[in-house]
C-alpha positions in Angstrom: -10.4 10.7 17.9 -11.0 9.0 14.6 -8.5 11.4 13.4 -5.9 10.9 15.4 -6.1 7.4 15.0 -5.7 7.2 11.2 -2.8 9.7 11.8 -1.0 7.2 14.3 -2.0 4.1 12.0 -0.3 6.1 9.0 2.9 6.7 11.1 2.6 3.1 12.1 2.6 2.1 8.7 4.4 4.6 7.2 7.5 3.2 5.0 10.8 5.9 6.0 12.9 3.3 4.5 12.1 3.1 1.0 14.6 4.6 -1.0 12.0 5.7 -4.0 8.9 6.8 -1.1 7.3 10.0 -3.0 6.2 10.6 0.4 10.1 10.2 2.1 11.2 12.0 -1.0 8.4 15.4 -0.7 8.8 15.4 3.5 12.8 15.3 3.7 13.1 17.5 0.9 10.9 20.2 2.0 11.8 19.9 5.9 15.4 20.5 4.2 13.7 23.8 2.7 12.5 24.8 5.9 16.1 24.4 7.6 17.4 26.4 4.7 15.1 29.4 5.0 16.2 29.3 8.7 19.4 29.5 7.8 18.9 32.6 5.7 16.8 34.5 7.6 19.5 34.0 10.7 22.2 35.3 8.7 20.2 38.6 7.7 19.7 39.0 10.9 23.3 38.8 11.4 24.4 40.9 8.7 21.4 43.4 10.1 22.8 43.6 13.4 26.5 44.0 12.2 25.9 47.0 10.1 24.4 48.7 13.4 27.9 48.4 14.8 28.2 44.9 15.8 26.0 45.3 19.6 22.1 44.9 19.3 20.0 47.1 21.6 18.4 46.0 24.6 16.0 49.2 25.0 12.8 48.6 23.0 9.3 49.9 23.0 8.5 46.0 25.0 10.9 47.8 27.7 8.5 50.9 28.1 5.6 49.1 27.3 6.2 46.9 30.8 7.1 50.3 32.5 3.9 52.0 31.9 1.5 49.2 32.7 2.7 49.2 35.9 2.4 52.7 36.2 -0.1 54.1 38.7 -1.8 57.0 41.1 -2.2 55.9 44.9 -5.1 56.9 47.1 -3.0 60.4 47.4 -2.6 61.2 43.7 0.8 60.3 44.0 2.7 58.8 40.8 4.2 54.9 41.9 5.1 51.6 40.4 3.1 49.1 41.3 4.4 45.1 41.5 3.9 43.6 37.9 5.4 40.8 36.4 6.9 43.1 33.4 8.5 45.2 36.4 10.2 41.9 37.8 11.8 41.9 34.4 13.3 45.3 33.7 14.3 45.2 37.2 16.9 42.4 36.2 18.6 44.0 33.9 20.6 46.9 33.9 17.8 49.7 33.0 17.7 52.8 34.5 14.2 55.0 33.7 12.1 58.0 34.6 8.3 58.8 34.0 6.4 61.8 34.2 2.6 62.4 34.7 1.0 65.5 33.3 1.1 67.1 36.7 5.0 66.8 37.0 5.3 64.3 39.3 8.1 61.9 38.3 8.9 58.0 39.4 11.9 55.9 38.5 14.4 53.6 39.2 18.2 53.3 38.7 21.1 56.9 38.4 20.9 58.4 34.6 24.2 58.9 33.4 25.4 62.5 33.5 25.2 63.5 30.1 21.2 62.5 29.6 20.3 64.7 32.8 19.1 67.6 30.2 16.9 64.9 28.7 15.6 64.1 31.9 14.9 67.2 33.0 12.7 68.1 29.9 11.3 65.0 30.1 7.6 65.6 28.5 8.7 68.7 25.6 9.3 65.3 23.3 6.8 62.6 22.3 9.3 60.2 20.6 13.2 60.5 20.9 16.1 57.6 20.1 19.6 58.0 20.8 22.4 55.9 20.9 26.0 56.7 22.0 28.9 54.3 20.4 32.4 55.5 22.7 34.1 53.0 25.1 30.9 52.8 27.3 27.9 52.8 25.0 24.7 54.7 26.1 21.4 53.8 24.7 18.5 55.8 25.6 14.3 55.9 24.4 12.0 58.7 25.0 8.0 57.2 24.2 4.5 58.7 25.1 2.1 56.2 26.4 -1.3 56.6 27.7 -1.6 54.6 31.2 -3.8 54.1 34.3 -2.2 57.7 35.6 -3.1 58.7 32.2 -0.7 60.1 29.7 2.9 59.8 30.8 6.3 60.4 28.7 9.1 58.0 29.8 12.6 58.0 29.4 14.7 54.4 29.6 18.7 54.2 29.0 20.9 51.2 29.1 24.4 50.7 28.9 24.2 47.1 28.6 24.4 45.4 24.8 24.5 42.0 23.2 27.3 40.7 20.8 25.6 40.3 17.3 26.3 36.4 18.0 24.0 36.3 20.8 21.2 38.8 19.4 20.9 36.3 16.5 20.4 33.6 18.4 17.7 35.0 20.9 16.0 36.0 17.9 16.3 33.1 15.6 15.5 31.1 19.4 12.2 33.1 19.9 11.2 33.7 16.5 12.2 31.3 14.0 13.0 28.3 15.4 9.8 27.6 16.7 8.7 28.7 13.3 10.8 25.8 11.6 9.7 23.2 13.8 5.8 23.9 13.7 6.7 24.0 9.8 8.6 20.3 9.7 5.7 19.0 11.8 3.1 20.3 9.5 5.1 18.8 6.5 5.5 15.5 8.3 1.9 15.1 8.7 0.5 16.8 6.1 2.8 15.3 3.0 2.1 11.8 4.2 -1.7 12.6 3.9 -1.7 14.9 1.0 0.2 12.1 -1.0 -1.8 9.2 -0.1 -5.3 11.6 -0.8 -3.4 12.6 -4.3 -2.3 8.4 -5.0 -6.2 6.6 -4.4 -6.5 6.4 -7.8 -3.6 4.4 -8.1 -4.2 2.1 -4.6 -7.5 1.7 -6.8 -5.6 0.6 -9.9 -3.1 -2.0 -8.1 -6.7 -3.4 -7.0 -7.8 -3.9 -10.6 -4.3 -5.4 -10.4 -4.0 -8.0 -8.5 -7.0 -9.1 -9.5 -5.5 -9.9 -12.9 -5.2 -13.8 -13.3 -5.0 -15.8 -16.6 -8.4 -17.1 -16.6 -10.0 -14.0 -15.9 -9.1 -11.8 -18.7 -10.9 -8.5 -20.2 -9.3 -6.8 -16.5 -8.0 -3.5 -17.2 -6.5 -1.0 -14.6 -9.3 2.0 -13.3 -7.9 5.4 -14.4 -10.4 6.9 -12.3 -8.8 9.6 -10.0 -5.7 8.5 -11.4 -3.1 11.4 -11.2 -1.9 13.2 -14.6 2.1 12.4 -13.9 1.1 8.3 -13.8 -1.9 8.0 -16.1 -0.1 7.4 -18.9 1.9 4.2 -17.2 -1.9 3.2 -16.5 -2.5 3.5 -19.8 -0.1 1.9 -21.5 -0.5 -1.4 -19.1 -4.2 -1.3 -20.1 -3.1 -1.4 -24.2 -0.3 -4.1 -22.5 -3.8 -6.1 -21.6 -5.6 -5.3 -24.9 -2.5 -6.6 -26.7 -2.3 -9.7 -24.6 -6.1 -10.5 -24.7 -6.0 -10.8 -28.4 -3.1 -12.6 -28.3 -4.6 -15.1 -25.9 -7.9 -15.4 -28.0 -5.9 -16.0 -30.8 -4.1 -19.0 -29.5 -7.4 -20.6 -28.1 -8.7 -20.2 -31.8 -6.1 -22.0 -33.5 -6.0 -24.7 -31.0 -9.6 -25.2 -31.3 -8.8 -24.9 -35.0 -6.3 -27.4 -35.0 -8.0 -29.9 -32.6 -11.1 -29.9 -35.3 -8.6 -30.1 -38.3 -7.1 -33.0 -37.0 -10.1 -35.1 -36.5 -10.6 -35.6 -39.8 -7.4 -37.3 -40.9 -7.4 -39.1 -37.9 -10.3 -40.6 -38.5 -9.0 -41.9 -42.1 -6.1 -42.8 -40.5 -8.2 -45.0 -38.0 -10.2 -46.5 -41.2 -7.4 -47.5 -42.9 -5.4 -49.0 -40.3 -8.6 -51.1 -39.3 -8.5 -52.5 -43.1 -5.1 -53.8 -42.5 -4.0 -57.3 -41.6 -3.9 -58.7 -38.2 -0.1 -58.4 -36.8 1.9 -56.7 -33.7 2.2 -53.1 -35.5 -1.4 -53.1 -36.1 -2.0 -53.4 -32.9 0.8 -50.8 -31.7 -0.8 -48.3 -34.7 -4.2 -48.7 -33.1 -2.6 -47.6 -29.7 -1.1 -44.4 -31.3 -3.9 -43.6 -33.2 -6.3 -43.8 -30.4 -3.6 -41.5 -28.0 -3.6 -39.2 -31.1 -7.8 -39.0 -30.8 -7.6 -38.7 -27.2 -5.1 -35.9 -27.6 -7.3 -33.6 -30.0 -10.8 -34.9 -28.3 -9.0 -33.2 -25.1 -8.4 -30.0 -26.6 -11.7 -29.4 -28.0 -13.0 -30.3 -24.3 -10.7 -28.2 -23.4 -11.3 -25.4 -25.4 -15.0 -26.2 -24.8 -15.3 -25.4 -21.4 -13.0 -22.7 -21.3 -15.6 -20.9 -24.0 -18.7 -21.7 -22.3 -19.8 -20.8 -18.8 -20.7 -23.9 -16.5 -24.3 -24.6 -16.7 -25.1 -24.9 -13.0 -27.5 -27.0 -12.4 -28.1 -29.6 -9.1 -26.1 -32.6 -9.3 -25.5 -35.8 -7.4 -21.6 -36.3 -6.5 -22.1 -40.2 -5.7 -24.2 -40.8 -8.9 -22.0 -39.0 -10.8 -19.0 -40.8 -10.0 -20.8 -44.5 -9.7 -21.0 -43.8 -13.5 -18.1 -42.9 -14.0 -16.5 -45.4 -12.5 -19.1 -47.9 -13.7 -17.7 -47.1 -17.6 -14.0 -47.0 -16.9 -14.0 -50.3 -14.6 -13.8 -52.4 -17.5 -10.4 -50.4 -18.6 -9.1 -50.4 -15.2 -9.7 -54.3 -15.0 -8.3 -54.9 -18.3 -5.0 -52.9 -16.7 -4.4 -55.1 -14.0 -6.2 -52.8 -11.5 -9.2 -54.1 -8.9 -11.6 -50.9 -8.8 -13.9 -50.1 -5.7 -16.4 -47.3 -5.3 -18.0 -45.6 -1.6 -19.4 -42.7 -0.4 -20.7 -41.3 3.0 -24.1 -40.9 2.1 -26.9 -42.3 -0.8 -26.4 -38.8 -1.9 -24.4 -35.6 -2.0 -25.7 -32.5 -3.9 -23.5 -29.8 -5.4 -24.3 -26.7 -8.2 -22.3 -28.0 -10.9 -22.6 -28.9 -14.8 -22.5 -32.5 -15.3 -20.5 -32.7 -18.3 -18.0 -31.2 -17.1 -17.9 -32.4 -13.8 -18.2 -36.1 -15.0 -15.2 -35.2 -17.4 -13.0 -33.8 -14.8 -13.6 -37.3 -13.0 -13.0 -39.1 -15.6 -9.8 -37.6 -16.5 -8.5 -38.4 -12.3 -9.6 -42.0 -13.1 -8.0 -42.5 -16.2 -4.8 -40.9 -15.1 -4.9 -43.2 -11.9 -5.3 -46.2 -14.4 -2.4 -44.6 -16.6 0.2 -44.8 -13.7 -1.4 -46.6 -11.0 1.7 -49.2 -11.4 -1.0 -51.6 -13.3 -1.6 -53.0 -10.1 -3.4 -52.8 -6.6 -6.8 -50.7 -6.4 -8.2 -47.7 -7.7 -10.7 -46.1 -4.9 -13.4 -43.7 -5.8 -14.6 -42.3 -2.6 -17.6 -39.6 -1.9 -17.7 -37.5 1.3 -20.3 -35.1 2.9 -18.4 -32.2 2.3 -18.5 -32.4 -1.5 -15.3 -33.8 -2.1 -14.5 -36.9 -4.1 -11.0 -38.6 -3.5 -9.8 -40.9 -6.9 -6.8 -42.7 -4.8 -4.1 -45.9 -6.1 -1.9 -47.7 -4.9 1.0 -46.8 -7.3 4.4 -45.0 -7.4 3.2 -41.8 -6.1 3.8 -37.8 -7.1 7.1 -36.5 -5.3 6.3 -33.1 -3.5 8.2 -30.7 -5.8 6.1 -32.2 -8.8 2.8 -31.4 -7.2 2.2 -28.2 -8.4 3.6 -28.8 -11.9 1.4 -31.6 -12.9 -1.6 -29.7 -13.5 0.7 -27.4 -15.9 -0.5 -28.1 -20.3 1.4 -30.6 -21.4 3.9 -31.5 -18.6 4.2 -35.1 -17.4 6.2 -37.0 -14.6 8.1 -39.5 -17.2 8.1 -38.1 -20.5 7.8 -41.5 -22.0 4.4 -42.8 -20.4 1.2 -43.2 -21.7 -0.7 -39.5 -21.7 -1.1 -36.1 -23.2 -0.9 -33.8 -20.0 -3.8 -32.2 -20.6 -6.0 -34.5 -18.5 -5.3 -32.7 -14.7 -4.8 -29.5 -16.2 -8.5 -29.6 -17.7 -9.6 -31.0 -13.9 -8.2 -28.2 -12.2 -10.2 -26.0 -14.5 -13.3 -27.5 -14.1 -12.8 -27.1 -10.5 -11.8 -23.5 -10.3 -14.9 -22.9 -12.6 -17.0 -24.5 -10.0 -15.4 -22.5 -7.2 -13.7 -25.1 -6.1 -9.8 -26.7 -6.4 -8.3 -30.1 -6.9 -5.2 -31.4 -4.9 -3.1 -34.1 -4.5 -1.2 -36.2 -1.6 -0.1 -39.4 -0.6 -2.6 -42.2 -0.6 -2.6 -44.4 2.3 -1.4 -47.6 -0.1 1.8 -45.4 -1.4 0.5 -43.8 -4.1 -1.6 -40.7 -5.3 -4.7 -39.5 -3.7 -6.4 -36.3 -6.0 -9.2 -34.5 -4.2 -11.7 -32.6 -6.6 -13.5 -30.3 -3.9 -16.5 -28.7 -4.7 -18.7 -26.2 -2.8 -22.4 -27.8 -1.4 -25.7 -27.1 -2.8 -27.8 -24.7 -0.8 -30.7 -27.2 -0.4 -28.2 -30.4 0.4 
């Protein structure tokens, strides 16, 4: 049973409509064999029966073979025919035939023609005799030996009755062959399917390894195990396609991390200097560009920070990590225009998280809120149960088809605001890292509502 099930499930699923199926390719290609070997072997037949004069015989040893099984002594010794299903046969056709016991006595059925009445008379001088007479009115008449019930017995069997070579082909191509062909096409439709998909695991295995490629995972290569000879080299070359991109990938992450460390130090003479100067409005506007220009490297060292280094999960308290976080940005937010509240469902919710980076990946949802927030209504920090923290304003809002994009490096709504794009991206990170994700929707004041989910501690 569990056979047949996997067979029908593999019909179910089978794909006939592919255009480059191996499988389609292999099962109408050799079911196209078999038709062709039929083909063949009907014509030789053909041919086979034409150089015999065009008529096939209808007297064959299966004619005298149903003859003698159904020949018999009765309670006299007397030489009959009994009732037999082979009888019911060669009585439908135009046979005529006599046998002959070893006592003489002779049984049969139908007139011989005239000119085989000398064979019938010394019916029993001959153990095997074939002749075949080709005039207007062919004769065809066998002479066999067979041991029966009445023991041995010599029969005689004529016909004048033939088959055009047309018709003999097709009985025999009907009764031989063709069922041949079909059991072969069945065997090929089931067995190719299988064969195939036995031969391929190796590669179902590899488009595993596959799909479980993703750009923060990296160090994946495809398993070659059981992989057949004809692909292994594509296998290969896709895992010196991954080498080749790893090392590419480490390299960029070195030189940003590289750069980010290079850059601190000239921004901090830059800082120096511009503190020495004179009070006046571009003072004030080079402070502003010098401190985006810290933010922006310190982010790519955080960045780079916590891509290198695996979280260090420990237990940590959601609603006393975000009451100090909001605790040291409210002065910013205030100083923006923005009233900022904090809440939570319980005293305390307790996730498996680093703290670092959790707390930075806050931070950054606050400060972008306080970024473009509008510079006006309130910035809510909210807790739940479920280990989720909401960081919601009241300001313009993310269209839908931005949604996605937002958390790409580098890539901000207006081009010309305050920010790096770097801030949601690390987020997101953080919260895959944590087995978790980070979203965004509407707020119910209008504007943004992010939702950094993480998963519960065991002991919460």
């Amino acid at each position: 049973m569990k056979f047949w099930h996997r067979f029908w499930n593999g019909l179910r699923n089978y794909q006939w409509r592919k255009p480059n199926s191996l499988k389609r390719r292999l099962v109408w290609r050799l079911m196209l064999l078999h038709g062709l070997t039929f083909v063949v072997f009907t014509v030789a037949i053909w041919l086979f029966i034409m150089s015999l004069g065009g008529k096939a015989d209808l007297v064959d040893d299966s004619m005298i073979d149903h003859i003698a099984e159904s020949l018999v002594h009765d309670a006299t010794g007397k030489l009959v025919l009994e009732d037999t299903p082979g009888m019911e046969w060669v009585r439908t056709n135009e046979f005529w035939f006599v046998a002959r016991d070893s006592q003489g006595q002779t049984v049969g059925e139908g007139t011989p023609p005239e000119m085989f009445m000398p064979l019938v008379k010394s019916l029993g001088t001959a153990d095997y005799a074939q002749v075949r007479i080709k005039e207007d009115q062919p004769e065809q008449v066998n002479v066999r030996k067979r041991d029966t019930r009445a023991g041995q017995v010599f029969i005689v069997v004529g016909t004048s009755a033939s088959v055009s070579a047309l018709l003999a082909v097709v009985i025999v191509s009907l009764i031989l062959f063709l069922p041949i062909t079909a059991l072969l096409a069945l065997v090929t439709g089931i067995a190719i399917p299988l064969i195939v998909r036995k031969s391929l695991r190796g590669v179902t295995s590899a488009e595993t390894d596959a799909a479980k490629i993703d750009f923060d995972q990296r160090g994946m290569r495809l398993s070659v195990d059981r992989i057949p000879w004809e692909v292994k080299s594509l296998v290969a070359a896709v895992n010196d396609a991954l080498v080749r991109l790893d090392e590419g990938y480490e390299r960029h992450k070195r030189f940003l991390a590289d750069a980010a460390h290079e850059l601190k130090t000239p921004i901090a003479i830059l800082q120096t200097r511009i503190d020495a100067l004179p009070e006046s409005q571009d003072k004030g506007r080079l402070i502003a560009d010098v401190s985006r220009l810290g933010g922006l490297a310190e982010q790519l060292l955080d960045h780079q920070r916590f891509q290198h280094q695996r979280p260090d999960l420990k237990e940590v308290d959601l609603v006393e990590l975000a009451g100090n976080v909001v605790a040291d940005l409210a002065p910013i937010a205030i100083a923006a225009g923005y009233k900022i509240c904090f809440d939570a469902d319980q005293r305390r919710v307790l996730v498996l998280g680093d703290w670092t980076a959790l707390e930075r990946a806050l931070s950054n949802l606050v400060q972008n809120a306080i970024a473009h927030g509008g510079n006006t209504g309130t910035i809510s920090v909210y807790v739940e149960r479920n280990g989720t923290i909401e960081v919601a304003d009241a300001g313009p809002g993310i269209p839908p088809e931005d949604r996605d994009r937002i958390f790409e490096p580098f890539y901000r709504l207006r081009p010309m605001t305050a920010g790096h794009g770097l801030g949601l991206n690390l987020a997101r990170d953080i919260a895959h890292r944590h087995n978790g994700h980070l979203s965004v929707n509407d707020s119910p004041e209008g504007g943004a509502a992010f939702r950094l989910a993480l998963p519960r501690s065991a002991d919460a």
